[in-house]
Every structure is written in C-alpha cells, then in structure tokens.
BAFI-3210 file (N, C-alpha, C; in Angstrom, 3 decimals, decimal comma, padded with zeros to 6 digits):
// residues 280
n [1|2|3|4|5|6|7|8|9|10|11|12|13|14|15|16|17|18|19|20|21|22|23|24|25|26|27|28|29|30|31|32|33|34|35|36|37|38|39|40|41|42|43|44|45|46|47|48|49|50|51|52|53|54|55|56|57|58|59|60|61|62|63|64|65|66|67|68|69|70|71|72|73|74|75|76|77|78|79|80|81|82|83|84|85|86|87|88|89|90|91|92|93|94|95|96|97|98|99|100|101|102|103|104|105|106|107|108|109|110|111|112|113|114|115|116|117|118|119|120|121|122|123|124|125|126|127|128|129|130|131|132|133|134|135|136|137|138|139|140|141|142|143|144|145|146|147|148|149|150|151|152|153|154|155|156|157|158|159|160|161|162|163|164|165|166|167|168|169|170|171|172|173|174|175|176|177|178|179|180|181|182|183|184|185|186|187|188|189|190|191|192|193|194|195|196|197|198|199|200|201|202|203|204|205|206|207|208|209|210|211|212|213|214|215|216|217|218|219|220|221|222|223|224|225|226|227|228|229|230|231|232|233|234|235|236|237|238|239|240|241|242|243|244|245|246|247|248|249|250|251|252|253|254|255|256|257|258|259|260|261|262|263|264|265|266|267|268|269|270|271|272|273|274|275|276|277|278|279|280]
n.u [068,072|070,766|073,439|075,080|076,596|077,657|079,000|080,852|082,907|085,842|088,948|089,534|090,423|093,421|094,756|095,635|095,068|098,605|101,025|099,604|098,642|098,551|098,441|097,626|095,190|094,830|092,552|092,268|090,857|088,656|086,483|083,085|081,209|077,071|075,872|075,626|075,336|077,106|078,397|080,057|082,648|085,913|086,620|089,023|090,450|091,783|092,000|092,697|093,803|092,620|090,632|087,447|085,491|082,757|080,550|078,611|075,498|073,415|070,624|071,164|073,819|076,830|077,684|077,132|077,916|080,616|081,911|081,504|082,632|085,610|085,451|085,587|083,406|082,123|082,521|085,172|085,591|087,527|090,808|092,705|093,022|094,673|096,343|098,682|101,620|100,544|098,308|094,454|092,945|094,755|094,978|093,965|090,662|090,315|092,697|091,430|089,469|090,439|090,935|088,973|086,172|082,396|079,439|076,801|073,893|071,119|071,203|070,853|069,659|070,012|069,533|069,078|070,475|072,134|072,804|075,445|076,467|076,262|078,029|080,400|081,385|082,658|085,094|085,983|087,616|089,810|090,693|091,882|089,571|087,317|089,177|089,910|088,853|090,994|092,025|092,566|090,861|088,411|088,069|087,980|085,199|083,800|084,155|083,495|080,747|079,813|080,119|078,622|076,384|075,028|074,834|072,734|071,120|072,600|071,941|069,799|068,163|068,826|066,856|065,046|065,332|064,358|064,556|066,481|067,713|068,897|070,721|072,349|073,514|075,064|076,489|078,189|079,053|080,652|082,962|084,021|085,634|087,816|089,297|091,064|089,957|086,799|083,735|080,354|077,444|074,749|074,377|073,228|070,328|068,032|067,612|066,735|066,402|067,556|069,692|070,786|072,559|074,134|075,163|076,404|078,403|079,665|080,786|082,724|084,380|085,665|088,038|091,425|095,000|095,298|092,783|090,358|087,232|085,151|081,580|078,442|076,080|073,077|072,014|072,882|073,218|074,124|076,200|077,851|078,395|079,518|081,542|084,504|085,959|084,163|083,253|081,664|079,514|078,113|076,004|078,047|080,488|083,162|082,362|083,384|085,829|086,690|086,808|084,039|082,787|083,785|082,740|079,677|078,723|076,159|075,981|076,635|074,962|072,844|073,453|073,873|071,992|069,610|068,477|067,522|068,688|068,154|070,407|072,286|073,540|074,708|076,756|079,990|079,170|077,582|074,885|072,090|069,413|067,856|065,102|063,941|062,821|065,203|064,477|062,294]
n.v [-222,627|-224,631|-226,171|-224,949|-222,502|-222,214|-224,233|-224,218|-222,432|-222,098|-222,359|-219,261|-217,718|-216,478|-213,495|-211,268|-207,062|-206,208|-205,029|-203,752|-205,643|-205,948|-203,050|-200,454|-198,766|-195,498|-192,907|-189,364|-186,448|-186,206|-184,996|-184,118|-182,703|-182,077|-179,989|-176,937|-178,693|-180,797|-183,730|-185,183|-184,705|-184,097|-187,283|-189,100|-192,259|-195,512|-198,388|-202,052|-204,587|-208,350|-207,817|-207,612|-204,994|-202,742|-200,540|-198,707|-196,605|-194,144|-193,566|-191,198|-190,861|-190,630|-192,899|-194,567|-192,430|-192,463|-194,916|-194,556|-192,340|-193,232|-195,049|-193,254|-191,769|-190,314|-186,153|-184,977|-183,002|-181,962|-183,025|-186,401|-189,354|-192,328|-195,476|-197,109|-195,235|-193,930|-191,586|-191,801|-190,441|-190,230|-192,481|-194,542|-195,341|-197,531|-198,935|-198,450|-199,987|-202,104|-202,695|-201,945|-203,813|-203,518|-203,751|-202,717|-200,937|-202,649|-203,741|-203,074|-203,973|-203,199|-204,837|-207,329|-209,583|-212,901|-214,738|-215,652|-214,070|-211,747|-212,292|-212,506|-210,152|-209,034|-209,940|-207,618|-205,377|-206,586|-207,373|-206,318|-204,622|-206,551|-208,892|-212,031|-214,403|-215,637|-218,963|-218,163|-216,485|-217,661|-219,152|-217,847|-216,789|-219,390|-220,045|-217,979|-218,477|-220,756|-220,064|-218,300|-219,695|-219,827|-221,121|-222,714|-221,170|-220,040|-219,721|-218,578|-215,140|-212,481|-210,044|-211,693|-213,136|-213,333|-210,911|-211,366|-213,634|-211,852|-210,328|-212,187|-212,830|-210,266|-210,319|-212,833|-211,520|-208,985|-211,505|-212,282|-210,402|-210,437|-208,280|-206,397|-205,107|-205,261|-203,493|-203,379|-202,471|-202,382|-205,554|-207,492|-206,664|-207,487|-210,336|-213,442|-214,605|-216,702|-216,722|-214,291|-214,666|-216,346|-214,972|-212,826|-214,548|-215,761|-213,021|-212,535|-214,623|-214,575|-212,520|-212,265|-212,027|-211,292|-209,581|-207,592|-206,222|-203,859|-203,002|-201,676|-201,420|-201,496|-203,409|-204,354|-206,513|-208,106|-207,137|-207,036|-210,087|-210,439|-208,619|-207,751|-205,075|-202,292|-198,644|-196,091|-193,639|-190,247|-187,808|-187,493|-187,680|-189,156|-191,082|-193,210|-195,982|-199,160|-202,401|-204,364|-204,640|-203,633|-200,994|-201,169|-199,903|-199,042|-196,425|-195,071|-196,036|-194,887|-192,221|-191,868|-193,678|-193,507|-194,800|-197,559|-200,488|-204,307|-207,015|-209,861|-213,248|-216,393|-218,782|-218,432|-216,329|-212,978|-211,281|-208,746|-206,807|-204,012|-202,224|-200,220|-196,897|-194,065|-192,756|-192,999]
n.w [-138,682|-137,962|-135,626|-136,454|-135,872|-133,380|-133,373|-135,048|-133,752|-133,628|-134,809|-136,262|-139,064|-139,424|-141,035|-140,817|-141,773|-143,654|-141,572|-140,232|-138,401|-135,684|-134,591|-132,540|-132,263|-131,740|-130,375|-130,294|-128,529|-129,573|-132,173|-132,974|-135,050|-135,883|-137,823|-135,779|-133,509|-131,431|-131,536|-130,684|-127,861|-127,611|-127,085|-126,017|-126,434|-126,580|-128,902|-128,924|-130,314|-129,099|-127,888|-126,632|-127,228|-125,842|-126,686|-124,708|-123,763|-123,316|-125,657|-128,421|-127,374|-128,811|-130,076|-132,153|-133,866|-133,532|-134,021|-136,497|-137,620|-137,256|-139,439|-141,344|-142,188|-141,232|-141,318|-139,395|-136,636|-134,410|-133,148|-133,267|-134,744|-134,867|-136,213|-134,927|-135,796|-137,791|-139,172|-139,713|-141,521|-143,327|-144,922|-147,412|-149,168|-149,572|-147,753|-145,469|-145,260|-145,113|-142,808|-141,158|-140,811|-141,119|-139,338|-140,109|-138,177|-138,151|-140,879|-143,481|-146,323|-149,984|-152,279|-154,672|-154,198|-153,837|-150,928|-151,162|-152,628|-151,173|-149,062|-150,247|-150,973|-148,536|-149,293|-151,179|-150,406|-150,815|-152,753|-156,589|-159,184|-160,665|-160,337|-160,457|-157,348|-155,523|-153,601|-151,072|-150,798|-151,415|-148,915|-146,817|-147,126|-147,381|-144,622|-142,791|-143,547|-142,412|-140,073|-138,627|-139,645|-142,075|-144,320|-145,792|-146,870|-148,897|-151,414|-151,862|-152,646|-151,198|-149,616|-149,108|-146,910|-143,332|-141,086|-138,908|-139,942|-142,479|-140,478|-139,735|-142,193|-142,994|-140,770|-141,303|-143,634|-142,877|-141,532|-143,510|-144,236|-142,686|-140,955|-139,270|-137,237|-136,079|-136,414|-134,911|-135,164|-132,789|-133,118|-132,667|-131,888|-133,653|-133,313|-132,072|-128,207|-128,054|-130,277|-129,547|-128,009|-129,220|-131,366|-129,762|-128,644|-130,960|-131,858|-129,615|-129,565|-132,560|-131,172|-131,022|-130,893|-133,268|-133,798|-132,988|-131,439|-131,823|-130,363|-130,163|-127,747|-126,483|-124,202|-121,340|-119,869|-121,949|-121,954|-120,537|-119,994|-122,558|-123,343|-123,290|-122,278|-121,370|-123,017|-121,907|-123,118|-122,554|-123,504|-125,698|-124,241|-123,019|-120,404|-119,101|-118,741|-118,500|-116,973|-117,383|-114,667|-112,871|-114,196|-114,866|-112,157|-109,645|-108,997|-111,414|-113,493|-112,691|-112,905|-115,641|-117,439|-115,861|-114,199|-111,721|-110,932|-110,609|-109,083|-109,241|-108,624|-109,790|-109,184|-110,158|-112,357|-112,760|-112,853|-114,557|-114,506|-115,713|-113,340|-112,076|-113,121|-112,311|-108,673|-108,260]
ca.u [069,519|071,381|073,891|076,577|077,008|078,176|079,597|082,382|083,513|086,589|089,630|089,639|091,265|094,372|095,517|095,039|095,976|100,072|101,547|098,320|097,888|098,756|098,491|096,915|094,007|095,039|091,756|092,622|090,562|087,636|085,154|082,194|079,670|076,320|075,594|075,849|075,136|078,511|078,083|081,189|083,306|087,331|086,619|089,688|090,619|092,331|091,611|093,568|093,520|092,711|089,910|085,930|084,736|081,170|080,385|077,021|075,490|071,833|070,349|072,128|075,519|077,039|078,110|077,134|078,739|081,773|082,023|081,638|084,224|086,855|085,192|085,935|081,883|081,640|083,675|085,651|085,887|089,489|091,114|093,220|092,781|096,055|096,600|100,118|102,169|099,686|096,848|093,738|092,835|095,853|094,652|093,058|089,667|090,228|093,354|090,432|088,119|090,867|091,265|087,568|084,653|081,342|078,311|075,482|072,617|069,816|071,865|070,642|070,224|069,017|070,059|068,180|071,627|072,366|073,414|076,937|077,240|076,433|078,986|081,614|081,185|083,639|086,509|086,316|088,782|091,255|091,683|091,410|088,082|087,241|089,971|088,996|089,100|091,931|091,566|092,226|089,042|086,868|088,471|087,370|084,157|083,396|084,330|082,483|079,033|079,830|080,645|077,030|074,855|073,750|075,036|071,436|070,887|073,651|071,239|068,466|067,939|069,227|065,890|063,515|065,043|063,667|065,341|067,195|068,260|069,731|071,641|073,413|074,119|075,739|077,958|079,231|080,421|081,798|083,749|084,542|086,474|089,005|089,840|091,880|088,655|084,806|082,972|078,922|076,503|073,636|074,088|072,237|068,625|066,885|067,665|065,850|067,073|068,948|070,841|071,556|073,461|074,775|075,715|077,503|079,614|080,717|081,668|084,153|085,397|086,675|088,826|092,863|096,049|095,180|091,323|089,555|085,918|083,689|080,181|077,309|075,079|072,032|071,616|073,657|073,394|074,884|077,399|078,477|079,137|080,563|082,685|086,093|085,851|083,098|083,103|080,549|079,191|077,206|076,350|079,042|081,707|083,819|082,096|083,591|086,501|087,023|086,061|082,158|082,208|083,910|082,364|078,485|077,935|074,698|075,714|077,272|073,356|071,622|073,545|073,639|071,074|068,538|067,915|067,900|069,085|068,239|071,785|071,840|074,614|074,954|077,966|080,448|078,282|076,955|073,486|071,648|068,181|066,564|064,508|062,962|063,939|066,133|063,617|060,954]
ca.v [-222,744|-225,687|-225,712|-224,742|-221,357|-222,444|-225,674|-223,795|-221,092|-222,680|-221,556|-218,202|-217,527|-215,183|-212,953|-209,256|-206,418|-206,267|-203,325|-203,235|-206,647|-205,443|-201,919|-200,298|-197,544|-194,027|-191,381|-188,184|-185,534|-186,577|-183,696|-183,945|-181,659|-182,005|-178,081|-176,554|-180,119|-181,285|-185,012|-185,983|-183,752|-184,119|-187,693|-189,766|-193,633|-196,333|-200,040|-203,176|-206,137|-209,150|-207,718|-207,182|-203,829|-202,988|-199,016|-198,191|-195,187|-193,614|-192,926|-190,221|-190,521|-190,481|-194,316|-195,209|-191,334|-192,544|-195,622|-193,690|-191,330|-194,163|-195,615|-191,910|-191,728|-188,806|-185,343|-184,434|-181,337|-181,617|-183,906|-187,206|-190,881|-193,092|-196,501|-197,234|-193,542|-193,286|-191,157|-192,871|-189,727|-190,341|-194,045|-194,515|-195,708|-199,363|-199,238|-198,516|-200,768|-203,283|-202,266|-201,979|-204,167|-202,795|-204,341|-201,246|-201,122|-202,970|-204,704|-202,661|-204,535|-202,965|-205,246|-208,611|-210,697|-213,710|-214,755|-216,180|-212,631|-210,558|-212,197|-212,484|-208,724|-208,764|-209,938|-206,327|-204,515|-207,308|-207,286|-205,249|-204,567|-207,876|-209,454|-213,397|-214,714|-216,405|-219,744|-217,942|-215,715|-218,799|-220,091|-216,515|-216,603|-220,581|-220,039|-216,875|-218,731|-221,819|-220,164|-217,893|-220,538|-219,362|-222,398|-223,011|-219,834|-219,524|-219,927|-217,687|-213,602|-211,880|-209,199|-212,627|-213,371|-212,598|-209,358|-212,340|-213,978|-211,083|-210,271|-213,019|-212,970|-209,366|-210,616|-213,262|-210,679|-209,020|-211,890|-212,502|-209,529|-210,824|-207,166|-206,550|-204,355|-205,446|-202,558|-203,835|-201,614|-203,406|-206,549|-208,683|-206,302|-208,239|-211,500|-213,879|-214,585|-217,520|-216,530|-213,284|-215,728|-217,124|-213,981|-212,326|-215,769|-215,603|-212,286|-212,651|-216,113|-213,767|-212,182|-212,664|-211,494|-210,088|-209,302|-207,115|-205,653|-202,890|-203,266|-200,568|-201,987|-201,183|-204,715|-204,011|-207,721|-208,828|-206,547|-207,557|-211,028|-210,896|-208,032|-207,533|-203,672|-201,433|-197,855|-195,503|-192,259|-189,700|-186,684|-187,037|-187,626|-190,870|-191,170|-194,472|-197,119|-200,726|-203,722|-204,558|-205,193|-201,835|-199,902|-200,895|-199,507|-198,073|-194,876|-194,435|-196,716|-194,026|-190,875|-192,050|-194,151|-193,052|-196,490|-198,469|-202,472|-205,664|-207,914|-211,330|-214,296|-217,590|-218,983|-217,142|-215,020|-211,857|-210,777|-206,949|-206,307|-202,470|-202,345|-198,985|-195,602|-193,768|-191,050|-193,572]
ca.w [-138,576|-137,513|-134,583|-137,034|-135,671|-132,174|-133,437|-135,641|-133,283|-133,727|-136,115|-136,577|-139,939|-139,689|-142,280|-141,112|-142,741|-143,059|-141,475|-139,007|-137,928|-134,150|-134,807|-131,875|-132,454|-130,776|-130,527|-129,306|-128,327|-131,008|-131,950|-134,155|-134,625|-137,069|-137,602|-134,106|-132,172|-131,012|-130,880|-129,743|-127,393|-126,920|-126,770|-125,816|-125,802|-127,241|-128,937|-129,293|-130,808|-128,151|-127,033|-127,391|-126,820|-125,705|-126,731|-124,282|-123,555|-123,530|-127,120|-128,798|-126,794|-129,804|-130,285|-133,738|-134,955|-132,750|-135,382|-138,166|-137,360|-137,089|-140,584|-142,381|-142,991|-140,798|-140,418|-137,789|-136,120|-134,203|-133,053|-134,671|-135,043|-135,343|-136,561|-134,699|-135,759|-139,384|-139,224|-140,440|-142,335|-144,649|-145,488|-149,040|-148,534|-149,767|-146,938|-144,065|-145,779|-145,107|-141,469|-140,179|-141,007|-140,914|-139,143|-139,812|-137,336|-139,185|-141,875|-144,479|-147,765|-150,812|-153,938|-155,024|-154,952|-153,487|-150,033|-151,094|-153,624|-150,379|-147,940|-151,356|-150,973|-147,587|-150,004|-152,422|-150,255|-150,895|-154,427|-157,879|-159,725|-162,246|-160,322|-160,140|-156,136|-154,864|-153,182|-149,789|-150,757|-151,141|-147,615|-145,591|-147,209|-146,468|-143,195|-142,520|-143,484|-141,825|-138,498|-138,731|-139,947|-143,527|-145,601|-146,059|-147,463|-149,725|-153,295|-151,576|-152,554|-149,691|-149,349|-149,477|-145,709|-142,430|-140,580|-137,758|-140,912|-143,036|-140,137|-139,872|-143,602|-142,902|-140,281|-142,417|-144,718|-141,895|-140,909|-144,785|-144,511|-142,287|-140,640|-137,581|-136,330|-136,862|-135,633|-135,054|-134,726|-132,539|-134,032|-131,522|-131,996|-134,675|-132,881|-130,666|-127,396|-128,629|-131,307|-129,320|-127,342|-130,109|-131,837|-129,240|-128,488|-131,816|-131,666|-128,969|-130,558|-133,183|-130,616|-130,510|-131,123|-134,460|-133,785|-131,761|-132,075|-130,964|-130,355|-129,708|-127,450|-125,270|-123,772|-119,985|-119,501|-122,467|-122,430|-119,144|-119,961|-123,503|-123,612|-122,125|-121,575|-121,497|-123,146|-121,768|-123,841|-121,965|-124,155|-126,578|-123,933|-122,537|-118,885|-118,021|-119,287|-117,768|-117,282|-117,112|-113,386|-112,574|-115,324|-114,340|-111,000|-109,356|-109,238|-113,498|-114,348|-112,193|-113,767|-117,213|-117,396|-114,955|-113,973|-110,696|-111,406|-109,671|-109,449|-108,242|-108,650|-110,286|-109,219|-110,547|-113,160|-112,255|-113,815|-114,196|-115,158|-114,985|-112,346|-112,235|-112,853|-110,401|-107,774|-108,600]
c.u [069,869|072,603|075,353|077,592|077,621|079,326|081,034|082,714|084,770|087,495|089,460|091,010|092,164|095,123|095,170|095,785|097,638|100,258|100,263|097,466|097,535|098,763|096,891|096,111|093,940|093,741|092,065|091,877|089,282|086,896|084,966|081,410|078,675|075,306|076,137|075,941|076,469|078,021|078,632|082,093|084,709|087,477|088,120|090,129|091,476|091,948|092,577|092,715|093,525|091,835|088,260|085,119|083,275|080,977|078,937|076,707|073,896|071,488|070,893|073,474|076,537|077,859|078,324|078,167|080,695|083,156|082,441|082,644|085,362|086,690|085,677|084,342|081,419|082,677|083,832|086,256|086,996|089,644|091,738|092,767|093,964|095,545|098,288|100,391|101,036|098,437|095,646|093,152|093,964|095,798|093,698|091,380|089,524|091,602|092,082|089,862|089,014|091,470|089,940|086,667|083,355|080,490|076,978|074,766|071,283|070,434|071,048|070,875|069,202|068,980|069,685|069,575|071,156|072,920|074,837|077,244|077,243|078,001|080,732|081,852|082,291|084,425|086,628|087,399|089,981|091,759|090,883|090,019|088,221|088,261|089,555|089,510|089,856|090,973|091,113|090,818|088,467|087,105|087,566|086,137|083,241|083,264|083,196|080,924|079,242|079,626|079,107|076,031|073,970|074,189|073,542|070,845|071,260|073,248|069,945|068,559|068,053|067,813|064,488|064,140|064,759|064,644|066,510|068,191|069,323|071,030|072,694|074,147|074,841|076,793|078,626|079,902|081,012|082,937|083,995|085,989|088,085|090,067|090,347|091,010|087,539|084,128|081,245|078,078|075,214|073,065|073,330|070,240|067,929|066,626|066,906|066,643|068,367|069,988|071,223|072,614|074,541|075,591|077,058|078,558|080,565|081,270|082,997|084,856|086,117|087,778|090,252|093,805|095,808|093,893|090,971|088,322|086,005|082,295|079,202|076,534|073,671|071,452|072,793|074,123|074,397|076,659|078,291|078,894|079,646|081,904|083,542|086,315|084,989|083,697|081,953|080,355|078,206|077,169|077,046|080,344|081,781|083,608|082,872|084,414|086,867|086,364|084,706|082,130|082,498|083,532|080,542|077,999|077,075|074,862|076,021|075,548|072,462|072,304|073,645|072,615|069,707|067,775|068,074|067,814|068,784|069,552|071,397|073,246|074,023|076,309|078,732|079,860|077,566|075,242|073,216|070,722|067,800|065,559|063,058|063,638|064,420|064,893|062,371|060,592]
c.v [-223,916|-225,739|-225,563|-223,112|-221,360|-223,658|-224,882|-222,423|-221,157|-222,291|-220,287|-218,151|-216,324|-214,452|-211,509|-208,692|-206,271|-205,248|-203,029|-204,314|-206,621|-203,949|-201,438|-198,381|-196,597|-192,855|-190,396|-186,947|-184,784|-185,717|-183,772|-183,375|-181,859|-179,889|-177,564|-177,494|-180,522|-182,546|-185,801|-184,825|-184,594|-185,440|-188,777|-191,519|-194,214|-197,829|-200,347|-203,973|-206,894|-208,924|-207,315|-206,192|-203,286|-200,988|-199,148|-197,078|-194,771|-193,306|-191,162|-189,579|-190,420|-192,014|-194,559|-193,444|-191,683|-193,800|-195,619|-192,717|-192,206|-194,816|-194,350|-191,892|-190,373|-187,714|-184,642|-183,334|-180,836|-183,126|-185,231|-188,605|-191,471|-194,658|-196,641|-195,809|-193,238|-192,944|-191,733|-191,864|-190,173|-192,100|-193,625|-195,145|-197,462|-199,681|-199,234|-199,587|-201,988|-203,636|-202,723|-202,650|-203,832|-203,516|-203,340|-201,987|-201,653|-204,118|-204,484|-203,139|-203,797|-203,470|-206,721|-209,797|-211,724|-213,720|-215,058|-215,115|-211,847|-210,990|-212,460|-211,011|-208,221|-208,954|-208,556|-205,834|-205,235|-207,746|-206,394|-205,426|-205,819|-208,963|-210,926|-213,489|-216,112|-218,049|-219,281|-216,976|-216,308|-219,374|-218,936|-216,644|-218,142|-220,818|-219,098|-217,407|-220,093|-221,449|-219,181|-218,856|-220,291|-219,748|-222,525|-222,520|-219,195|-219,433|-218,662|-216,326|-213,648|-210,906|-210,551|-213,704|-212,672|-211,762|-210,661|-212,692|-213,136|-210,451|-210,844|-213,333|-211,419|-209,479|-211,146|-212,462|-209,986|-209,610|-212,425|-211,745|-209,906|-209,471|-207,475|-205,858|-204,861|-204,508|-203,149|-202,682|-202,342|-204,251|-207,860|-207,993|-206,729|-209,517|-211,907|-213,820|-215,481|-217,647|-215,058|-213,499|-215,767|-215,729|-213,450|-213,231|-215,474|-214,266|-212,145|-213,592|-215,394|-212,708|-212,732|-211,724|-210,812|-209,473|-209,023|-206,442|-204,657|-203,035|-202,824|-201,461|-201,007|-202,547|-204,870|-205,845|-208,343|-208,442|-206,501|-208,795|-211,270|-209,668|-207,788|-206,209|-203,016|-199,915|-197,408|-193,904|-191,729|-188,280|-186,176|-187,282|-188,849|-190,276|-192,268|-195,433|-198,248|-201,285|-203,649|-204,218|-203,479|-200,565|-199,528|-200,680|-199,086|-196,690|-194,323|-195,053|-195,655|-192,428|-190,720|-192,622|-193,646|-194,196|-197,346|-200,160|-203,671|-206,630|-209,014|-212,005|-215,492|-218,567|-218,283|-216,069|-215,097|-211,302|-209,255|-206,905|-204,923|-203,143|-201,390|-197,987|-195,173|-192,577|-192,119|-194,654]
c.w [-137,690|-136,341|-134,803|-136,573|-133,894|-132,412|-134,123|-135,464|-133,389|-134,811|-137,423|-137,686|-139,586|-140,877|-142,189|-141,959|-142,837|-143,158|-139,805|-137,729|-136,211|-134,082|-133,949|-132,004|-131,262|-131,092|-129,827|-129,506|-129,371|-130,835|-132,904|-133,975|-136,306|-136,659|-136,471|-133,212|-132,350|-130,206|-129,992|-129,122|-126,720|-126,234|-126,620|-125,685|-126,761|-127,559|-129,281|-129,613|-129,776|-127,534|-127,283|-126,569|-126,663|-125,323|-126,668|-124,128|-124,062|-125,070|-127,458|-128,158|-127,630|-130,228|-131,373|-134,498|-134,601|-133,860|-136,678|-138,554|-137,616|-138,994|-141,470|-143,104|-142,411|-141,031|-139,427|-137,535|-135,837|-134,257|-133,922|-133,927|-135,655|-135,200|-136,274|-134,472|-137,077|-138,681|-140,011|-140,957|-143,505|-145,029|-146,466|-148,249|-148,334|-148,362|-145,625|-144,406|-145,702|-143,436|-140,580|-141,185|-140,396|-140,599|-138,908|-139,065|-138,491|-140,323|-143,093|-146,071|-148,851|-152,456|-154,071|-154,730|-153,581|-152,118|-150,101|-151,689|-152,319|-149,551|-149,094|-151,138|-150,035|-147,835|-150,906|-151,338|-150,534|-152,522|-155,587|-158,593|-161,184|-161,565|-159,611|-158,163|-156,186|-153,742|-151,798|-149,340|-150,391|-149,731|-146,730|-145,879|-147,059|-145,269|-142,196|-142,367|-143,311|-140,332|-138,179|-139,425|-141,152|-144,007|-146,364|-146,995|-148,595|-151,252|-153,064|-151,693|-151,240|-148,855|-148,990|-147,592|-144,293|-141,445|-139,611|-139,126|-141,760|-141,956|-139,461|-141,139|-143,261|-142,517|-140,988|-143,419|-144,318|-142,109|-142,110|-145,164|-143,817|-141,617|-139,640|-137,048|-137,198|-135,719|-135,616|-134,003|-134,168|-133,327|-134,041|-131,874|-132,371|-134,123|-131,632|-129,428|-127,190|-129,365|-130,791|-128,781|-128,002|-130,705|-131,295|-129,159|-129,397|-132,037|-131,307|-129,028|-131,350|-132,427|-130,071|-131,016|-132,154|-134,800|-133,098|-132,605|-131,312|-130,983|-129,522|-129,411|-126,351|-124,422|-122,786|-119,792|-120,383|-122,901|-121,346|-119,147|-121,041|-123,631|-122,542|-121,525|-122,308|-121,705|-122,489|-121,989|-122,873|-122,614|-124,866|-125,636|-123,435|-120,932|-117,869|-119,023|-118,459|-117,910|-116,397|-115,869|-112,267|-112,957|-114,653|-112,885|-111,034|-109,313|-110,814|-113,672|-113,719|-112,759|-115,206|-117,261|-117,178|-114,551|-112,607|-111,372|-109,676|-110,455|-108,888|-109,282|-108,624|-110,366|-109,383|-111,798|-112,496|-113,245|-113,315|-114,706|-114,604|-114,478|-112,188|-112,324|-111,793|-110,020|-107,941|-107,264]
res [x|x|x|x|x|x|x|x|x|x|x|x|x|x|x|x|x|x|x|x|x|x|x|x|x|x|x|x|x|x|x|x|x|x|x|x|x|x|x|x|x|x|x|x|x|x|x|x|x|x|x|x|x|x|x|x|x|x|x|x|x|x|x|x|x|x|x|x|x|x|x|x|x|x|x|x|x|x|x|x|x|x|x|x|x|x|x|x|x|x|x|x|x|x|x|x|x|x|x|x|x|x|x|x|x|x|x|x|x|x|x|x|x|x|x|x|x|x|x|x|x|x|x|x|x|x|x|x|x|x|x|x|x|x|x|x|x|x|x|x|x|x|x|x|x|x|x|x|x|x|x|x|x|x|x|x|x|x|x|x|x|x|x|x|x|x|x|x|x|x|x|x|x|x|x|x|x|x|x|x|x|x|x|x|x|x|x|x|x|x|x|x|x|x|x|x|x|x|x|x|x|x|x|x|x|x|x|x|x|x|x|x|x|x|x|x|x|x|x|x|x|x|x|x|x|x|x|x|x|x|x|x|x|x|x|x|x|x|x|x|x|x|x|x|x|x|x|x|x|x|x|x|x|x|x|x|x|x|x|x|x|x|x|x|x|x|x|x|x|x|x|x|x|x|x|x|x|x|x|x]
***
C-alpha cells in the first residue's frame, strides 16, 4: 500500500441519512440475555455524531453483543433504543442499514468477488434491487478506496488477499456506506503496527457534524489517543463514561482489568502499557 491512506484523510463526503443526519442515539436500560446468561444488564448511555467512541472492557463484557443490539442482529430483553424520538425497533431493516455501518470482527468474507464488487456492496442500502448506481454512488465508493489504500486491489478476488489487506477492503465498504454511525468491531487486530496507526487515524478523520463511530477495542493505548470518549463494560454493565484520561485510571485498569500500567509522557501525549497483573 502506498501512502494513499493517510494522504486522503481529507474530504469527508457528506450525505447522511435524512431525518437522522444529527439524530442522537438514546439506550436505555439495555438487557440481553443468551438463555439464562444476561450479557448486558440495564445498560444505559448515549451517542452523537462528532465524536469517536472507544467500547473497552475485559473479554466477554458484552461489547461486540452491545453492537449488535443497536444493529437489530441480537434480541433484547427490556429496555429501548432511540434514534432522536423513533425507536430503532420500528425502522425497516434497509432504514438501519442506512443508519449504522458494520465493521465485523475479522472481516469475514465468504464470496470469490472482486474488491471494487465488495466495497460497491456499502451502496445496497441506498437504492432498489437491479437499480443502476448513481454518479454519487461511484463518488462514495471512489473515495472510500482511495482514503484506505485498496486502489491497487480493485481487479483482485477479495478471499486471494492477506487478512491486513481484506480488512481494509471491509472498511472501505464501510466508509462506502456513508452512515451517520460506523460501528467497528476490532478493526485495528489483523493490522501491523503501522497501519494500526493508520487505521485508527482514519477512523477519527471520519468524525464530524454528521459522523460519529464506535469502536470495540482491547488496545488501552490506542484507545487513549484516538478516541474522544471511552465506554467501559464490566460484566455486561456500563462501569465508566468519559474522556480517555478520566476514564483510564489505576484503580477502573486494576478492577476491570486486573492489570497494573506503566505511564510515562511525551510532551503533551500520555502513553499506557500493562505492566503486570494487579497482587502480583
């Protein structure tokens, strides 16, 4: 990849959904349960647009079901989910699907096509079945794989590139979609250390007035200098909301976690590496 994915962080296409373009995401009192396990308990919060969210939390805090809940992939026990005053239960599926973009964990591909057919794929919620693409299609989806770095790519089977690779062809169809939410499920994991860089950057480049993310991480560091406010899950419940600097203390990394951190300063950025466990 070429240094096209840093180079055109630059003009973020606008055209969210209308009706939702500022339409701020109310959860209240979220409860999921798989059989008897209650993943999520009476969890509470709210997103906006303008901002890039960083949902952490020990393995099985319920993060990625937390996602899925908001996507209508899971069901939910109580509790509601608003878009503005509309419940996002009473949205069709192609209305969500024009709301939230999906970045699965892994970037799950299972179909021989093409890299320009997969990230064409983030225009279906925006128009009818057979229905040819608009110019402003071909603009979201030029843009999309200009600003991730898979021009290159764009003639190559999607299954015939390497795991780093495919998930940067995912995002692009992500950011094809042109939603007012891109939810990413650890979208940095497959990646080196440089394009995790790179990744997250462009993440929060896609952040403004009509764009905000979420993004499940387990990477403390990086989620300390790209996102704007930190979620934190502990057992299914919301332990902790604010910003990074107030969110990661030593005592929330040693009761969630179970982790002691070495900090240190670089000017003004802050750094965090685990250290050792906590009692250790």
């Amino acid at each position: 990849m070429t240094g096209a994915m840093t180079g055109a962080m630059t003009g973020v296409i606008t055209g969210a959904m209308p009706g939702f373009a500022s339409g701020e995401i109310s959860i209240q009192n979220l409860t999921v349960q798989y059989g008897s396990k209650r993943v999520l308990n009476g969890v509470e919060l709210t997103l906006r647009t303008g901002e890039l969210v960083g949902l952490v939390g020990p393995n099985g805090a319920g993060k990625t079901t937390l996602l899925r809940a908001l996507l209508g992939l899971v069901d939910v026990a109580g509790g509601e989910m608003l878009v503005g005053d509309t419940a996002l239960s009473s949205l069709a599926v192609k209305e969500r699907a024009r709301l939230f973009a999906y970045l699965a964990q892994g970037g799950p591909v299972h179909w021989p096509l093409s890299v320009q057919s997969v990230v064409e794929l983030g225009r279906v919620p925006h128009n009818n079945p057979w229905q040819a693409m608009s110019d402003a299609d071909h603009q979201h989806i030029d843009t999309a794989i200009e600003k991730t770095g898979v021009g290159e790519f764009r003639s190559r089977i999607v299954t015939s590139l390497s795991g780093g690779e495919r998930a940067r062809v995912m995002l692009a169809r992500a950011l094809a979609a042109d939603a007012p939410y891109l939810f990413a499920d650890e979208p940095a994991a497959s990646l080196d250390p440089h394009y995790q860089l790179e990744m997250m950057a462009l993440l929060h480049e896609q952040v403004d007035e009509h764009h905000g993310g979420v993004v499940v991480m387990h990477d403390l560091n990086l989620a300390q200098h790209y996102c704007d406010r930190l979620l934190v899950l502990d057992g299914g419940e919301l332990v902790a909301d604010g910003k990074p600097e107030d969110v990661l203390t030593d005592e929330l990394l040693e009761n969630v976690f179970g982790i002691q951190v070495a900090r240190w300063r670089d000017g003004d950025d802050s750094y965090l590496v685990p250290k050792t466990l906590s009692g250790l």
